[in-house]
C-alpha positions as a LaTeX table, in Angstrom:
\begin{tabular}{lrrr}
\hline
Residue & $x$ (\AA) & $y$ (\AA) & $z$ (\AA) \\
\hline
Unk1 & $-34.32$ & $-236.37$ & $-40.50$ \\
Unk2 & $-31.44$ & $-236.10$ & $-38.38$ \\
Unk3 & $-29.61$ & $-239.02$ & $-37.57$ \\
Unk4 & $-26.51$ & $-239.78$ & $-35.00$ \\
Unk5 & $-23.39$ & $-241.07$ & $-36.27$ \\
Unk6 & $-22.16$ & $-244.51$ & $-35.31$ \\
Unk7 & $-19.32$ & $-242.79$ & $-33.24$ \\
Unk8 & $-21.69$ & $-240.88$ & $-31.23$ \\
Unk9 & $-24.17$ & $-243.93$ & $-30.86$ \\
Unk10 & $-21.37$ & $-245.47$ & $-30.06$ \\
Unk11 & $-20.02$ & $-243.22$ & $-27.14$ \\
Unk12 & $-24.05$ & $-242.99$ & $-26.00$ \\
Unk13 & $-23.94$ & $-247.04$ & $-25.28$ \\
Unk14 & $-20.58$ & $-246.55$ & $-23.40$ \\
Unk15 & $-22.04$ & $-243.60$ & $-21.18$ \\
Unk16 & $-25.42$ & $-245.75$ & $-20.82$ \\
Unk17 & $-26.49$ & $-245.81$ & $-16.87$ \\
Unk18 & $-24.77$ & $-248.73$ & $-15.46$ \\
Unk19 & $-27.04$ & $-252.08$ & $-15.16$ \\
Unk20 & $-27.16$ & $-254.51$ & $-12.54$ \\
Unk21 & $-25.00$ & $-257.36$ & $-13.28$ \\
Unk22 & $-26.71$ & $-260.10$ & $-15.38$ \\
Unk23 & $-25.01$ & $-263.77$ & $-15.42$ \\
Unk24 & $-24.10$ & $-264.62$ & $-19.12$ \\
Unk25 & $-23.98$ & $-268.12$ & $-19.42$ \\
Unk26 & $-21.67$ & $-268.09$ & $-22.38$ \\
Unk27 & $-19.01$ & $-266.75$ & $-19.93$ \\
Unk28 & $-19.62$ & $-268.34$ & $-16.90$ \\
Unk29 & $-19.50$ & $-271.63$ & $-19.16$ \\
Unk30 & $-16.62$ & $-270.29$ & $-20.33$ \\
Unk31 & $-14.99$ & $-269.95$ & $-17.08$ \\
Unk32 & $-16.25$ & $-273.53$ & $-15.61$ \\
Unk33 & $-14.30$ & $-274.86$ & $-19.10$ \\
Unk34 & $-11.01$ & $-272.52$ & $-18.14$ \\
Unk35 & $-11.29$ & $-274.04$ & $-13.78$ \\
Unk36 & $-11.23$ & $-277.23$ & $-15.08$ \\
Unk37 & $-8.34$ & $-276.42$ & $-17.53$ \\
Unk38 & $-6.13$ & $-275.46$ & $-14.30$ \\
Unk39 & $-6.86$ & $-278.65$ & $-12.95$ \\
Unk40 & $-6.03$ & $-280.73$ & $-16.14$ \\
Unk41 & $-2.73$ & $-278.93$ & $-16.20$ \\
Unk42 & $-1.75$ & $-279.56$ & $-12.50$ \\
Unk43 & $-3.03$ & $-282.98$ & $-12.92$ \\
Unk44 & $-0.69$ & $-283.76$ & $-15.96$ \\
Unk45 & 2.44 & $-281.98$ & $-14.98$ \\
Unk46 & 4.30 & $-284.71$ & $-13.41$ \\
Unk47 & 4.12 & $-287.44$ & $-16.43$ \\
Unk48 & 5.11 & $-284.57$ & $-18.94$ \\
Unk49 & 8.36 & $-286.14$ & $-21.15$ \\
Unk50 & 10.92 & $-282.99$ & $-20.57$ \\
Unk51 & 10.80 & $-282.49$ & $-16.77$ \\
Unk52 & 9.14 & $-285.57$ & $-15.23$ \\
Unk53 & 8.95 & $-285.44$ & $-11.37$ \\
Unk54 & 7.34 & $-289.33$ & $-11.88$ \\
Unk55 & 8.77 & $-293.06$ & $-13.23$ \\
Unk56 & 6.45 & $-292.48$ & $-16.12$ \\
Unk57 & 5.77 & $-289.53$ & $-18.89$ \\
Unk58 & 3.97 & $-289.27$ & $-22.07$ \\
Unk59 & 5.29 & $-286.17$ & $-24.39$ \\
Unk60 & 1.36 & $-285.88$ & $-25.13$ \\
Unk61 & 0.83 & $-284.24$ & $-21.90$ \\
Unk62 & 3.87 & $-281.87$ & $-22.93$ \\
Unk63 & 1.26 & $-280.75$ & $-26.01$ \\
Unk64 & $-1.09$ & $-279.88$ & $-23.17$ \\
Unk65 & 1.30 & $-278.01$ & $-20.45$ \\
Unk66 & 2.41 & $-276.26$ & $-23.56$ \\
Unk67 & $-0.97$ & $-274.87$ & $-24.87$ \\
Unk68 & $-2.43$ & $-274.53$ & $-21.36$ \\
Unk69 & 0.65 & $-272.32$ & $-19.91$ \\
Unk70 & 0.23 & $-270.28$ & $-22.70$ \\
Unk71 & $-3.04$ & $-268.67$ & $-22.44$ \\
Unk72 & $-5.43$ & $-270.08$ & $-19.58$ \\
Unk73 & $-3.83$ & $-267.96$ & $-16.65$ \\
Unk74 & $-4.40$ & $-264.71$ & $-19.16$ \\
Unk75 & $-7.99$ & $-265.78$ & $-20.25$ \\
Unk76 & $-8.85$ & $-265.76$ & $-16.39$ \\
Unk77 & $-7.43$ & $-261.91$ & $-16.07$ \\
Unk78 & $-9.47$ & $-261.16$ & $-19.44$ \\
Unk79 & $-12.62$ & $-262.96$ & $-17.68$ \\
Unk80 & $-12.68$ & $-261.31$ & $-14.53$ \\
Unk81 & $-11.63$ & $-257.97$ & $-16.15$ \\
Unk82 & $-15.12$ & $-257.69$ & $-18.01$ \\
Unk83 & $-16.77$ & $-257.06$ & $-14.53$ \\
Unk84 & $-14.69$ & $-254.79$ & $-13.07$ \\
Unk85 & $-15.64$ & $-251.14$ & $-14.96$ \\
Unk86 & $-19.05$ & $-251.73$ & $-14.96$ \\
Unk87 & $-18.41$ & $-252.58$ & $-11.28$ \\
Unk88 & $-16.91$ & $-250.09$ & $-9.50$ \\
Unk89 & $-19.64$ & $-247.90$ & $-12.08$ \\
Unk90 & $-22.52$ & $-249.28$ & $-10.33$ \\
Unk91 & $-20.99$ & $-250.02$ & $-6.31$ \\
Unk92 & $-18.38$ & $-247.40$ & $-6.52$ \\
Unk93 & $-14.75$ & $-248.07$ & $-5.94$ \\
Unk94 & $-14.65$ & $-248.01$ & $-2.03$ \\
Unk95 & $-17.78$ & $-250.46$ & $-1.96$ \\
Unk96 & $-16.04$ & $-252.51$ & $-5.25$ \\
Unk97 & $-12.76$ & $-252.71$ & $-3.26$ \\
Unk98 & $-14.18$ & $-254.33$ & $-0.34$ \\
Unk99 & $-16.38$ & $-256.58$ & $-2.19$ \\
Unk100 & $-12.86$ & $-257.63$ & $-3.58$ \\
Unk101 & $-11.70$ & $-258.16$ & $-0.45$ \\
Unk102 & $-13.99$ & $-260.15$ & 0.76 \\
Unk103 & $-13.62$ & $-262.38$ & $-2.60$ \\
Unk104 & $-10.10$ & $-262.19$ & $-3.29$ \\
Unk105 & $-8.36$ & $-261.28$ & $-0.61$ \\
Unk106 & $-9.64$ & $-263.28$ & 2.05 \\
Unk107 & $-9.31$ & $-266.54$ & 0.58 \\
Unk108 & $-6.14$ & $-265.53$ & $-0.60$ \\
Unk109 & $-5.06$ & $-265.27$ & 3.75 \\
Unk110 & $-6.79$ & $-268.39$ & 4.38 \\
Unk111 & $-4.93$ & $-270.50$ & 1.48 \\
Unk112 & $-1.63$ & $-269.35$ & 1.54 \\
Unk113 & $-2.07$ & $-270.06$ & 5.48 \\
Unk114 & $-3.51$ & $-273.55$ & 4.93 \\
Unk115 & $-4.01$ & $-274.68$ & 1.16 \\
Unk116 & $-0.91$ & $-274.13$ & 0.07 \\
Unk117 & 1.51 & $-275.77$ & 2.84 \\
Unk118 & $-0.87$ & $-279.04$ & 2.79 \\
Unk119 & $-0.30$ & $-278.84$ & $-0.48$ \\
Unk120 & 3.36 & $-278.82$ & $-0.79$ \\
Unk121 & 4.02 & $-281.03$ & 2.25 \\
Unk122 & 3.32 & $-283.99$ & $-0.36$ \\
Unk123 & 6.40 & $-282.38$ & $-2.17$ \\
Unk124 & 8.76 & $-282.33$ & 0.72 \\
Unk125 & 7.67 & $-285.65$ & 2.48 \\
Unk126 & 8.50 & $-287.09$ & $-0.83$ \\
Unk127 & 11.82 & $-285.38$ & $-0.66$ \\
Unk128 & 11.84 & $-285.63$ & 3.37 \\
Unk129 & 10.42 & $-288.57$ & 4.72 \\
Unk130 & 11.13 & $-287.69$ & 8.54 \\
Unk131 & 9.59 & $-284.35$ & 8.23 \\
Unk132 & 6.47 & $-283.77$ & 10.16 \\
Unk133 & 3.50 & $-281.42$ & 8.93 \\
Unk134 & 3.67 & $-278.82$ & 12.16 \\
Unk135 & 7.46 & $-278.75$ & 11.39 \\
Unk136 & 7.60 & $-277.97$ & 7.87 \\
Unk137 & 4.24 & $-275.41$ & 8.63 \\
Unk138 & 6.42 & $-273.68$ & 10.79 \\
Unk139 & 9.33 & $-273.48$ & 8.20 \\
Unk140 & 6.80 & $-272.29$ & 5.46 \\
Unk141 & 5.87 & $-269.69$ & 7.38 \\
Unk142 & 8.27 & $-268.60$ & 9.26 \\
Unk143 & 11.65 & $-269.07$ & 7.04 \\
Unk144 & 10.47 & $-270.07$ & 3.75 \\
Unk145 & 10.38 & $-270.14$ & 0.76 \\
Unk146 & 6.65 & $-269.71$ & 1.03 \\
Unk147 & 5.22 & $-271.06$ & $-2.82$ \\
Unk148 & 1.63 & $-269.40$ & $-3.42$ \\
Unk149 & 1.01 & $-272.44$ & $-5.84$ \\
Unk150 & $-2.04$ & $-271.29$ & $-8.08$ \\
Unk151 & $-3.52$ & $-268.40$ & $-5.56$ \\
Unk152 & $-0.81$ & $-266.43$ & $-6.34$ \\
Unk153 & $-3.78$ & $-265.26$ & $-9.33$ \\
Unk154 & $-5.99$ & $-263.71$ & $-6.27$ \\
Unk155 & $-3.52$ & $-261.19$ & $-5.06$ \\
Unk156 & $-2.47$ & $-260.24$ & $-8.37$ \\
Unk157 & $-5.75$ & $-259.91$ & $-9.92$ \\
Unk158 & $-6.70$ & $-257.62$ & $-6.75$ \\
Unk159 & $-3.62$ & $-255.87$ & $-7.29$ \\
Unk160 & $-5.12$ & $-254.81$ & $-10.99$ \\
Unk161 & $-9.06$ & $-254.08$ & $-9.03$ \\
Unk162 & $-7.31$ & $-251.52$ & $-6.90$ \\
Unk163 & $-5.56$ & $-249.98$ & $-10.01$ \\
Unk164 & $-8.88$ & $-250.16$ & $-12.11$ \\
Unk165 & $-10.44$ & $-248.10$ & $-9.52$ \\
Unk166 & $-7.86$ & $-245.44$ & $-8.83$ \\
Unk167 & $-8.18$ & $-244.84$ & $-12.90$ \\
Unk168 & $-11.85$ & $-244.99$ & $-12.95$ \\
Unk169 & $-11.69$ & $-241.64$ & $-9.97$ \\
Unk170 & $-8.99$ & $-240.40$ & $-12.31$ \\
Unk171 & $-11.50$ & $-240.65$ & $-15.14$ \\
Unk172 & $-14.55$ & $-242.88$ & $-15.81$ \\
Unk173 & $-13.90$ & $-242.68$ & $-19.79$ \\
Unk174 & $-10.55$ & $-244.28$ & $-19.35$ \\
Unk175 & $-11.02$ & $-247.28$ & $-21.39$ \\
Unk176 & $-13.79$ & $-245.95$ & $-24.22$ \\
Unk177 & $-11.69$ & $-246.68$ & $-26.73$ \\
Unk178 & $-11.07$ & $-249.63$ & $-25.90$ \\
Unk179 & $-15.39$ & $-249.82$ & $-25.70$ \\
Unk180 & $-15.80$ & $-248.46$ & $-28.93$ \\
Unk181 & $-13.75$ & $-251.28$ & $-30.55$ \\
Unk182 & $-15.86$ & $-253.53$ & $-28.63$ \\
Unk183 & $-18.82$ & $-252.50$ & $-30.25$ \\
Unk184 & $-16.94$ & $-252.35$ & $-33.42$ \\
Unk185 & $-16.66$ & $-255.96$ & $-32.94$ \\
Unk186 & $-19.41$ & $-256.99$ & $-33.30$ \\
Unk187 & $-19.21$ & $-257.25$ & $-36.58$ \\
Unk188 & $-15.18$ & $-256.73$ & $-37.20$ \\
Unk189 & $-13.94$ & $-259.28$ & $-34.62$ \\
Unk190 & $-10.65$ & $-259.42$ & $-36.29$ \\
Unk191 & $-10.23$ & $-255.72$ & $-35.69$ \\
Unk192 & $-10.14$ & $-256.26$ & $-31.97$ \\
Unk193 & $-7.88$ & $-259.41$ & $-32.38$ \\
Unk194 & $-5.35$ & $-256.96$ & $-34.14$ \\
Unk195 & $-5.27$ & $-254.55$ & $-31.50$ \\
Unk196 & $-5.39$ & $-256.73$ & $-28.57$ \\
Unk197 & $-3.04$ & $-259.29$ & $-30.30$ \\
Unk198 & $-0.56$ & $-256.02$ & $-31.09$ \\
Unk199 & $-1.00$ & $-254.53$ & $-27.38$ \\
Unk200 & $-0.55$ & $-258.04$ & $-26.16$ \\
Unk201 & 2.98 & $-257.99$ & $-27.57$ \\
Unk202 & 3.96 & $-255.03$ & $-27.03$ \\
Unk203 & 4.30 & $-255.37$ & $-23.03$ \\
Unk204 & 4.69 & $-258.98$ & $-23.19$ \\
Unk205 & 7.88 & $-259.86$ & $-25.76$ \\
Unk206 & 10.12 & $-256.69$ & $-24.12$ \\
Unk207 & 9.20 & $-258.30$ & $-20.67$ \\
Unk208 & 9.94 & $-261.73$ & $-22.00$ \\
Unk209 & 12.76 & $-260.94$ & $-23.44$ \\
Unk210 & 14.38 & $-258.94$ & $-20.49$ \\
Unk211 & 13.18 & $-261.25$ & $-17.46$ \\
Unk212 & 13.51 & $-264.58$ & $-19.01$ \\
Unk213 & 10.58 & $-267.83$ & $-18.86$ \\
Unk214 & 11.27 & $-268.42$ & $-15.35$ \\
Unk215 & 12.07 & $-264.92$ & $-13.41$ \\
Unk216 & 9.48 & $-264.85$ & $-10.67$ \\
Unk217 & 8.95 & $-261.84$ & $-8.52$ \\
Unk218 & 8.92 & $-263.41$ & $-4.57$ \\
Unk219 & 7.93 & $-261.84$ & $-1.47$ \\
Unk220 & 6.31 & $-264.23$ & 1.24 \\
Unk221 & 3.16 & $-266.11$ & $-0.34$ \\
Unk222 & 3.15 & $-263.10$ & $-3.09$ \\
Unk223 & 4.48 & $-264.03$ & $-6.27$ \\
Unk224 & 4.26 & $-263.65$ & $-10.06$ \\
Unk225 & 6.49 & $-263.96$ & $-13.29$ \\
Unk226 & 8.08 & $-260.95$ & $-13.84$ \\
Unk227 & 7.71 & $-261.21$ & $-17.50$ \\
Unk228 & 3.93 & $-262.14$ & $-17.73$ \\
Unk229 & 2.56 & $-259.29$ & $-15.44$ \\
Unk230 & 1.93 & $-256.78$ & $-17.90$ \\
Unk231 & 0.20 & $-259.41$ & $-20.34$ \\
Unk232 & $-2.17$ & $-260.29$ & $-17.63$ \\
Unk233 & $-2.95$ & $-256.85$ & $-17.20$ \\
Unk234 & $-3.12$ & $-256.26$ & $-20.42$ \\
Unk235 & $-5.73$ & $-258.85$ & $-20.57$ \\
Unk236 & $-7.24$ & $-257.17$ & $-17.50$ \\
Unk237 & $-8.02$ & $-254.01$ & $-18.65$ \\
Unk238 & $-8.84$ & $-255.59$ & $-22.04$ \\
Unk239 & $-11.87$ & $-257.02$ & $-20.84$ \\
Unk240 & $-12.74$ & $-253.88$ & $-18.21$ \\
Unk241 & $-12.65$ & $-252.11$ & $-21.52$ \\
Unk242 & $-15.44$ & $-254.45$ & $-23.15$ \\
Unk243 & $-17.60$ & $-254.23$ & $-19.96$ \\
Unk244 & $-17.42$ & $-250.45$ & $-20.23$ \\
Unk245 & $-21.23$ & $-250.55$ & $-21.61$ \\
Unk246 & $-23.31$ & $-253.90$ & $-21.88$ \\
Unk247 & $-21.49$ & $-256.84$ & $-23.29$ \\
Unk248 & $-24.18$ & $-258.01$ & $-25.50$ \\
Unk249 & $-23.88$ & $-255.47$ & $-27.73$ \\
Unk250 & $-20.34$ & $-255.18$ & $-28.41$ \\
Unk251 & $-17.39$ & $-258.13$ & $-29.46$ \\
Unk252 & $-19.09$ & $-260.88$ & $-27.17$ \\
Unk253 & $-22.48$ & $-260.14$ & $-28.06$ \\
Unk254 & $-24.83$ & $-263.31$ & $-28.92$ \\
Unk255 & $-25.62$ & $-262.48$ & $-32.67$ \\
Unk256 & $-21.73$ & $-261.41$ & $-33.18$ \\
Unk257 & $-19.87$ & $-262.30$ & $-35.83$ \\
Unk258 & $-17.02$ & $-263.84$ & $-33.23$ \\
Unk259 & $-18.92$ & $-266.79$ & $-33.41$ \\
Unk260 & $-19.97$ & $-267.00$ & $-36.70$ \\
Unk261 & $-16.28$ & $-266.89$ & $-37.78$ \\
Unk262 & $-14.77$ & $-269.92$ & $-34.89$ \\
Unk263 & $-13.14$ & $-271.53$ & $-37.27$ \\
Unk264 & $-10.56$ & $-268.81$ & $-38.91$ \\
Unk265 & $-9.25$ & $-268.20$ & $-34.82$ \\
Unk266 & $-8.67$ & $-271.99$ & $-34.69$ \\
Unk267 & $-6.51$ & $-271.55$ & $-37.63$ \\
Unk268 & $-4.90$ & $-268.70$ & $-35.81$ \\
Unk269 & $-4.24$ & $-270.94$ & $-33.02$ \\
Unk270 & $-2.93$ & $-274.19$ & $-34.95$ \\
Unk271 & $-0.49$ & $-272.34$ & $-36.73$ \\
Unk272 & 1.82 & $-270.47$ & $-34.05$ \\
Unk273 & 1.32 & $-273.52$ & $-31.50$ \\
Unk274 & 3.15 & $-275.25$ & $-34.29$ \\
Unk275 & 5.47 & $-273.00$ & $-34.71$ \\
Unk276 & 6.48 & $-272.93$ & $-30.97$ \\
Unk277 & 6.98 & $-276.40$ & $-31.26$ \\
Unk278 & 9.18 & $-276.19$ & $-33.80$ \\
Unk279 & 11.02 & $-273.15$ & $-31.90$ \\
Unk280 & 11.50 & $-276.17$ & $-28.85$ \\
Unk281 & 13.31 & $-278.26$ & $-31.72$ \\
Unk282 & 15.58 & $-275.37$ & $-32.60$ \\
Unk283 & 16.04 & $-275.02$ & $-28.79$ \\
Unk284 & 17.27 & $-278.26$ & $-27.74$ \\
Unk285 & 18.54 & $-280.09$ & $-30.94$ \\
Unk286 & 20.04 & $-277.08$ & $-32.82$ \\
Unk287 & 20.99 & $-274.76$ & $-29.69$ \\
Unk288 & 21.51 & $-277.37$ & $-27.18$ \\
Unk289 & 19.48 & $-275.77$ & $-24.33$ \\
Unk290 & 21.09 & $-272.58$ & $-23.77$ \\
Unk291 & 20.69 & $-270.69$ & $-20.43$ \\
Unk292 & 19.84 & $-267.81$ & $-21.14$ \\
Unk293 & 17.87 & $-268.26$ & $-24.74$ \\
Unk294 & 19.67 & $-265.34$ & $-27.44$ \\
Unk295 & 17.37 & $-262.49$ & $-27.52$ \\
Unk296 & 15.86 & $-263.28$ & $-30.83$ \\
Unk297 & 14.78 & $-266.92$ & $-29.57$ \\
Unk298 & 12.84 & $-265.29$ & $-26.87$ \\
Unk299 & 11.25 & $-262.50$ & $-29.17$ \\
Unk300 & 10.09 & $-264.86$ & $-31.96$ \\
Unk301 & 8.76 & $-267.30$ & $-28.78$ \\
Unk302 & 6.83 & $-264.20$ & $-27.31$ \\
Unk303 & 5.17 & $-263.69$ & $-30.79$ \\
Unk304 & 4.29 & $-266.37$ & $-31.09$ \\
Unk305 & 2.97 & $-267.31$ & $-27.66$ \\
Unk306 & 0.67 & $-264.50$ & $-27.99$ \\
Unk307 & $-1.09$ & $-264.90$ & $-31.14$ \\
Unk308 & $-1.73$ & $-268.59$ & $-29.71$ \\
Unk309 & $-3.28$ & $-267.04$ & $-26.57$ \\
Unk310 & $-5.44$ & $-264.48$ & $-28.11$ \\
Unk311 & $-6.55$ & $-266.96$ & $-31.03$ \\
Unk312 & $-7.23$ & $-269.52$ & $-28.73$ \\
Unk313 & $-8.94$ & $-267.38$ & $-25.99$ \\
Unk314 & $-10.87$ & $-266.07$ & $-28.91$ \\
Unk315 & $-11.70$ & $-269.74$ & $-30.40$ \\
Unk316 & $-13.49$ & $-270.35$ & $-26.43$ \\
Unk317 & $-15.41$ & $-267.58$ & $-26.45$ \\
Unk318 & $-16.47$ & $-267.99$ & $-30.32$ \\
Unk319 & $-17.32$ & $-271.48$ & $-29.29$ \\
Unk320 & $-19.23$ & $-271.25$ & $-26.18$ \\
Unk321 & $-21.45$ & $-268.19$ & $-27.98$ \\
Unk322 & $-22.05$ & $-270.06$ & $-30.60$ \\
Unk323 & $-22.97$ & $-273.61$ & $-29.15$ \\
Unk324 & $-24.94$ & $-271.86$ & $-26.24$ \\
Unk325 & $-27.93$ & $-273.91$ & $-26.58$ \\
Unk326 & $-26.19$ & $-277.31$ & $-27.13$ \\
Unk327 & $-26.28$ & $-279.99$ & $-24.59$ \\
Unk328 & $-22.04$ & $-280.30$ & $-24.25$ \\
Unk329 & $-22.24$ & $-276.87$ & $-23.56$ \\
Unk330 & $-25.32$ & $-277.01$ & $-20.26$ \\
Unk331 & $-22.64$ & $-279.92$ & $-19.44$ \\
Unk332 & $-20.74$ & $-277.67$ & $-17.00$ \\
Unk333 & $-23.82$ & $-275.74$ & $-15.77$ \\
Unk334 & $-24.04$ & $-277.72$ & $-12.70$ \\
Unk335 & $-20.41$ & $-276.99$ & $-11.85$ \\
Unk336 & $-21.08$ & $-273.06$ & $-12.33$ \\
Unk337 & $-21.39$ & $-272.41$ & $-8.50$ \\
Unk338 & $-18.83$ & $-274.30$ & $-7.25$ \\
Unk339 & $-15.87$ & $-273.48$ & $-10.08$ \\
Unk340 & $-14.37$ & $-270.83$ & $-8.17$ \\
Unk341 & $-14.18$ & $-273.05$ & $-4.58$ \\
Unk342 & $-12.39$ & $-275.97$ & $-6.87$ \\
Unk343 & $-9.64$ & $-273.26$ & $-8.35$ \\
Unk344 & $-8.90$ & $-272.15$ & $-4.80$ \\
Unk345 & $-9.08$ & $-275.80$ & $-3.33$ \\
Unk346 & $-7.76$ & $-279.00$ & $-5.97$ \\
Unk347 & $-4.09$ & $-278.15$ & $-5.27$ \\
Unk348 & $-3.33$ & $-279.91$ & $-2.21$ \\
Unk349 & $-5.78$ & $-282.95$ & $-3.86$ \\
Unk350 & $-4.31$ & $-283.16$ & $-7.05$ \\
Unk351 & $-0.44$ & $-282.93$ & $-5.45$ \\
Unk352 & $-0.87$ & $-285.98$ & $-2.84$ \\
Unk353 & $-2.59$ & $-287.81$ & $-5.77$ \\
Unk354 & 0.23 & $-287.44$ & $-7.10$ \\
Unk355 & 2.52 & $-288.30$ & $-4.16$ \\
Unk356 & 0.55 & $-291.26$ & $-3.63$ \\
Unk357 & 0.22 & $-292.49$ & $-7.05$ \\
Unk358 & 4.08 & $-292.37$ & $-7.53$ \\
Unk359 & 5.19 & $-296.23$ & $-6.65$ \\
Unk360 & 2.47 & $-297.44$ & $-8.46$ \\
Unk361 & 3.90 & $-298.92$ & $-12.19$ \\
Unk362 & 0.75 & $-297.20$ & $-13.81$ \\
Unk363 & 1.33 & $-296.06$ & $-17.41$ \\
Unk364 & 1.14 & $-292.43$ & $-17.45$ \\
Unk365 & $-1.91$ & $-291.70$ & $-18.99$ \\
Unk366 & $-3.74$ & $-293.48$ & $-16.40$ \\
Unk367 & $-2.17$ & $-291.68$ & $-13.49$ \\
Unk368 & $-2.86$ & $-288.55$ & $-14.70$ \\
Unk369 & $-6.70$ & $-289.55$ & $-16.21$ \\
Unk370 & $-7.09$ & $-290.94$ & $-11.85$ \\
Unk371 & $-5.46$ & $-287.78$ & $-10.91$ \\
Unk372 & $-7.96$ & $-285.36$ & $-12.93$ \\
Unk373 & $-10.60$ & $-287.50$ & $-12.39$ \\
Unk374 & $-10.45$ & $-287.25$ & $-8.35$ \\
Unk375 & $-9.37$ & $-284.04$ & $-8.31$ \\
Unk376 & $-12.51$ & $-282.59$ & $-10.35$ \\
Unk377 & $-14.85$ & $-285.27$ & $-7.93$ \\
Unk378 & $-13.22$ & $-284.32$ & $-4.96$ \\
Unk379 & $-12.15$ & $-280.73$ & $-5.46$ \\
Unk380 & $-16.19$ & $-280.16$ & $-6.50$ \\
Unk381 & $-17.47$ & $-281.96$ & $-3.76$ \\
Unk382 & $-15.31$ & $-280.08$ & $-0.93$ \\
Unk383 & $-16.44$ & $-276.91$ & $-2.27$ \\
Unk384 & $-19.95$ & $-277.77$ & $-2.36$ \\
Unk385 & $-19.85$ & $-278.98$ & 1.73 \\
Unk386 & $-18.34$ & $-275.95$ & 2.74 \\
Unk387 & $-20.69$ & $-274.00$ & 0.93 \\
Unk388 & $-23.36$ & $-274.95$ & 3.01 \\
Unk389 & $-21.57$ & $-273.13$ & 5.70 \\
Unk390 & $-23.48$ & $-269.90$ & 6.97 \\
Unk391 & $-21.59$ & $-267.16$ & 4.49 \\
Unk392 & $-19.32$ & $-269.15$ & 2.59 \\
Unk393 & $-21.21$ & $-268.81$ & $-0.54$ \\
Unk394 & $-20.16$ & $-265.30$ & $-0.33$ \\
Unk395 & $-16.28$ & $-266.23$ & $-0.51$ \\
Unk396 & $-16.67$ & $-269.78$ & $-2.53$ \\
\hline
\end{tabular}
């Protein structure tokens, strides 16, 4: 009997007629966890120890900035990546492209027109008491600077649609390599980890090391850091590369061994977050907070910042797969729908928390427990009004 070898069954799954999109709860869990991630972060950012905007701080909520900045911005790229092949496979890219428009790009108009400059009028009223809201509007728009706060992820992740489908009319096999490791994964998870880990670096430490932490590229409401752009598409086309054929038979399948393994990628997490916190010591106690870092600071601080993102990403994934059917996990099922509404809408909610929170003599874990608290409640329940709207389902 004639059998076909696992490359060619392998290249027959990839080529398999595109299937209309199924929702995968382990992911959409997945990215409920990561929305309300972004709002812990904002939420804590003020009380952090090094660079307090309020009275109080707690260095605990510097552990969190820390391992949140580090990976939760690239885990969304990664997330909405896995859509995007099999996408513009089964719409095709001029029908994709406006479906992207109508999810990306028009909330992206709406917020950086209204979101954002409620948002940040908390910042300057705290800064400018006399200052009203039509004035500094005007300003925003008209003079700037023009902060995208958190939506600047919307024009960027469009930004890597459009370029996912010029490649896929260039060719549709584009990323089967990247596929066939997927369904190599399956059962050698650390394979992909290697590769993507090893990609991962290779754009992100030279861009790192050239731009610096805090380069950010600036036009109007556009922004994003120079050195982080070509990790997040990394990331990106990462995931389009898994969703190539039907993710439940490659590295995120249910009966993978990702899951089965969740505890060796929280090693592989523990061990370079430590090791950036010891580079932070070297920084400031040894160095004395140097501006700009030396070269080698940088490099061994991009290392390690993206084995922690991978690993961690990676320790998610492993856990939501593999705790599917537990109750913690059906926890944020309810949230689900409205996840992507809170992203686009808790900014201006957590920020005059904060502003109005600032006189109170509150220790600093309970302003930022109130601030997260309301922000989920409120953020959730705004996006679940306005969802009732004719349409708005569509966008939210």
């Amino acid at each position: 009997m004639i059998t076909m070898s696992h490359s060619a069954a392998i290249g027959a799954e990839a080529h398999a007629e595109p299937k209309a999109k199924v929702r995968n709860l382990s992911l959409d869990r997945a990215r409920t966890f990561l929305t309300l991630v972004v709002l812990l972060h904002h939420a804590v950012i003020p009380y952090t120890y090094f660079g307090h905007t309020d009275p109080t701080s707690w260095v605990g909520f510097d552990m969190i900035v820390l391992a949140t900045d580090s990976f939760f911005m690239a885990m969304f790229f990664f997330l909405s990546g896995l859509f995007a092949w099999s996408g513009i496979a089964r719409k095709g890219p001029a029908s994709y492209l406006a479906d992207r428009v109508r999810r990306l790009g028009i909330p992206f108009v709406i917020c950086a027109f209204t979101v954002i400059p409620l948002a940040y009028y908390a910042i300057s009223l705290r800064l400018n008491p006399e200052i009203g809201f039509s004035q500094f509007w005007w300003t925003t728009i008209t003079k700037g600077p023009w902060p995208s706060g958190p939506i600047w992820f919307l024009w960027v992740l469009f930004a890597f649609d459009l370029i996912a489908c010029l490649l896929y009319r260039l060719s549709p096999d584009l990323l089967d390599p990247i596929n066939r490791l997927s369904l190599r994964g399956r059962r050698r998870p650390a394979e992909f980890f290697a590769v993507m880990m090893a990609v991962s670096a290779a754009f992100y430490v030279p861009g790192l090391m050239y731009f610096g932490p805090s380069n950010w590229f600036e036009f109007g409401p556009f922004s994003v850091q120079h050195g982080r752009v070509m990790l997040y598409a990394t990331y990106f086309f990462f995931g389009a590369g898994i969703g190539v054929a039907n993710i439940d038979r490659g590295l995120l399948s249910a009966d993978g061994r990702m899951a089965k393994v969740s505890w060796d990628w929280m090693v592989l997490a523990i061990v370079p977050y430590c090791l950036l916190w010891g580079l932070i010591f070297i920084k400031r106690e040894i160095l004395g907070n140097p501006s700009p870092l030396p070269n080698w600071y940088e490099g061994i601080y991009a290392v390690c910042v993206t084995i922690f993102s991978v690993a961690i990403m990676f320790l998610i994934l492993a856990f939501f797969q593999r705790f599917r059917q537990s109750g913690s996990a059906r926890l944020l099922d309810p949230m689900q729908a409205a996840a992507y509404g809170m992203f686009l809408l808790h900014y201006p909610i957590t920020l005059w928390l904060q502003y109005w929170l600032f006189d109170y003599n509150w220790p600093a874990i309970e302003k930022a427990s109130a601030v997260f608290v309301l922000t989920v409640i409120l953020s959730w329940g705004l996006t679940a009004a306005l969802r009732k709207i004719p349409g708005a389902s569509h966008v939210l």
